[in-house]
N, C-alpha and C positions, 0 to 999 in steps of 0.2 A: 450697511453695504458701502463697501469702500467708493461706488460709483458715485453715489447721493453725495459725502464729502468732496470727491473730486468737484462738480460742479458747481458746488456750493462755493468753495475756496477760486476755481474759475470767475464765475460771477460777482464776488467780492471784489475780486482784481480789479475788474473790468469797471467798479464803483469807484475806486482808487485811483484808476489812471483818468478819468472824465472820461463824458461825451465823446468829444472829437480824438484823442485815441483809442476809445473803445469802438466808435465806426469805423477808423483806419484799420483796428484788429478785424472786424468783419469783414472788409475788404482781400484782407490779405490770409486770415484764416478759414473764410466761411467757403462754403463749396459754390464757387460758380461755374455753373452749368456751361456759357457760351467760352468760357476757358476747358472747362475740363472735358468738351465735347470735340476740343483739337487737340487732346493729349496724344505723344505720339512715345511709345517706349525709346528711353535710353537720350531721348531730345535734353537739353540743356533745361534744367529748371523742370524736369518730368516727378521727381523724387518729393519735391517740394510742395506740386502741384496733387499729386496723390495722396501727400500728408492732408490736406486741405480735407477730406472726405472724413478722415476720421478726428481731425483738431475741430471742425464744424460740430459734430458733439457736443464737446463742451459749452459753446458759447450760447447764451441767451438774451434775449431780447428787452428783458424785464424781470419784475419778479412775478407776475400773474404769467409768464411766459414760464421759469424757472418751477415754481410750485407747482403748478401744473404738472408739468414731464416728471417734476420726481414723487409727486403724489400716486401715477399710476404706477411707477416704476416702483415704488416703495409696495405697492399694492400686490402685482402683480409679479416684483423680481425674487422678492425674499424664498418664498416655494419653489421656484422655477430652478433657483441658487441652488437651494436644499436639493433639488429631482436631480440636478446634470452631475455637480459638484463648482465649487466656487472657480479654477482654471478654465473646466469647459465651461463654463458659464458668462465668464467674460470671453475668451472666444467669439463664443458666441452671439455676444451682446454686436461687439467690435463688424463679425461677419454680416448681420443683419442690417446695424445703421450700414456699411460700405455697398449694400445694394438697395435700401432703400434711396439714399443718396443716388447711387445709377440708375435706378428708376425714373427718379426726378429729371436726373440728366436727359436720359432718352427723350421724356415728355415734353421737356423745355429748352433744349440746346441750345436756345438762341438769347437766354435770358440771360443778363449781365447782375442783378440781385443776386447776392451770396445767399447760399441755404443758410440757417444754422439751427440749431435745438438738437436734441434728445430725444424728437417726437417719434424719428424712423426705427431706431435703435431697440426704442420701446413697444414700437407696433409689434418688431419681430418677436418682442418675448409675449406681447401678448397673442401673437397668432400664435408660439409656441406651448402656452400656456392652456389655450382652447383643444389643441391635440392633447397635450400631454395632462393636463390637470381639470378636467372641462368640469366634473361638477365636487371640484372644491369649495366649500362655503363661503361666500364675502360677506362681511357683516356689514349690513346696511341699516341706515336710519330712515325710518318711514311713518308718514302720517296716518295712522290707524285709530279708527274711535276718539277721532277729536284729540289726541296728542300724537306726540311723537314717542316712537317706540324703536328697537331695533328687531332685526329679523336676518336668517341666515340666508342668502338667496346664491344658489348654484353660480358658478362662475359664467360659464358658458350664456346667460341671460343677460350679463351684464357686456359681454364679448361682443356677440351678436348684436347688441344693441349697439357698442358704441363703431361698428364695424359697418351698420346702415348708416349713421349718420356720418361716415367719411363717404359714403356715396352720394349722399344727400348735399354734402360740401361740397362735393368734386363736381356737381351738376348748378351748383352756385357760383362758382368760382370763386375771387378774391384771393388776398396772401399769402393765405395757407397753405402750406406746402401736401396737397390732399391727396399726391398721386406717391408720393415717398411714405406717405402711411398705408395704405394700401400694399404698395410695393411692400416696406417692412414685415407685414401682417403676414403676405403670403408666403415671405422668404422665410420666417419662423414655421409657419405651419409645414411647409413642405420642405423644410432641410431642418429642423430641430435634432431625430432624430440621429444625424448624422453624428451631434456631441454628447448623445446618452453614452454610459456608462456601458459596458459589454454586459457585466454584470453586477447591477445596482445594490449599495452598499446595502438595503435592508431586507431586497430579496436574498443575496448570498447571507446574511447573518441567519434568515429564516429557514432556508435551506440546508445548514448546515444543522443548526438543531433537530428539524427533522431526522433528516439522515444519521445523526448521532446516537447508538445504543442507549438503552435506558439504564443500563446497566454501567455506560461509562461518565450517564451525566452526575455531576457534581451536588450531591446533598445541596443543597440552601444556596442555590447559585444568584439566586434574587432577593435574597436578605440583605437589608439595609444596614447598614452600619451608623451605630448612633454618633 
């Protein structure tokens, strides 16, 4: 997924230029709420300020911060890629973090800390994932009969779970941005469908064969060619 490289090649940067102008870049790239809570259209510096919501993406805080977000993402986008198609998919990546971000905003307007991560962006493919893919198999490693084993476990078990413990956060508080995942989650689940396909590449393939005489289909159409 061209996302995973984007960030990856982001966060190298930000090891390149040091410390003190990678927190200058957070300043100036990460999404701050008590700025972007007086945004006013067409104002002097509004375009820039706007860019802020989705340059905030990119940027990471570490690498436990970095592997993180694109471990789920890695997890959770490649399907999700596969279901819309790779353009609505980023679309939609892009639509998700810009409202999980506004969420945040709303929640904290008055906070001068820049957002930044991938965490919003990502909640929304997993909230869209939960609609759209809920019991896809995740392969998970599990302690069974005194070793470790792997086992398939429906999507939706692992959603839901990690969907309570943003509320269990968000009743914690701390730096986590708990109310932009949240926000993300529901903005996937309840607008996904809006970047499906009219008619999805492998229902129309299937459909068509149905519908096709048996008389017009083609001898050994599934013969392999050595």
């Amino acid at each position: 997924m061209g996302l995973i490289g984007a960030n990856v090649l982001v966060f190298l940067y930000t090891l390149y230029i040091g410390p003190q102008a990678t927190m200058n870049l957070y300043f100036k790239g990460g999404a701050v709420p008590a700025k972007l809570s007086q945004f006013k259209l067409l104002s002097q510096g509004s375009l820039s300020l706007l860019a802020t919501m989705f340059i905030s993406l990119f940027l990471h805080a570490g690498w436990v911060h970095l592997l993180g977000n694109l471990w789920f993402l890695w997890v959770f986008g490649e399907a999700l890629e596969d279901d819309l198609g790779h353009g609505r998919f980023l679309l939609f990546y892009f639509f998700a973090g810009f409202f999980a971000c506004l969420f945040h905003v709303l929640a904290s307007s008055r906070l001068d800390a820049p957002l930044i991560g991938a965490s919003g962006a990502i909640a929304g493919v997993m909230g869209a994932y939960l609609l759209r893919l809920p019991q896809s198999p995740i392969l998970t490693v599990v302690f069974w009969r005194l070793r470790l084993e792997t086992a398939q476990v429906p999507a939706f078990v692992w959603l839901l779970l990690w969907l309570g413990l943003q509320f269990y956060g968000l009743r914690q508080g701390g730096t986590v941005a708990w109310v932009a995942h949240l926000g993300g989650f529901a903005t996937g689940l309840l607008a996904v469908n809006l970047f499906t396909p009219l008619e999805p590449r492998l229902q129309r393939q299937t459909v068509a064969e149905v519908l096709r005489p048996a008389s017009r289909r083609r001898p050994g159409r599934n013969r392999r060619k050595s």
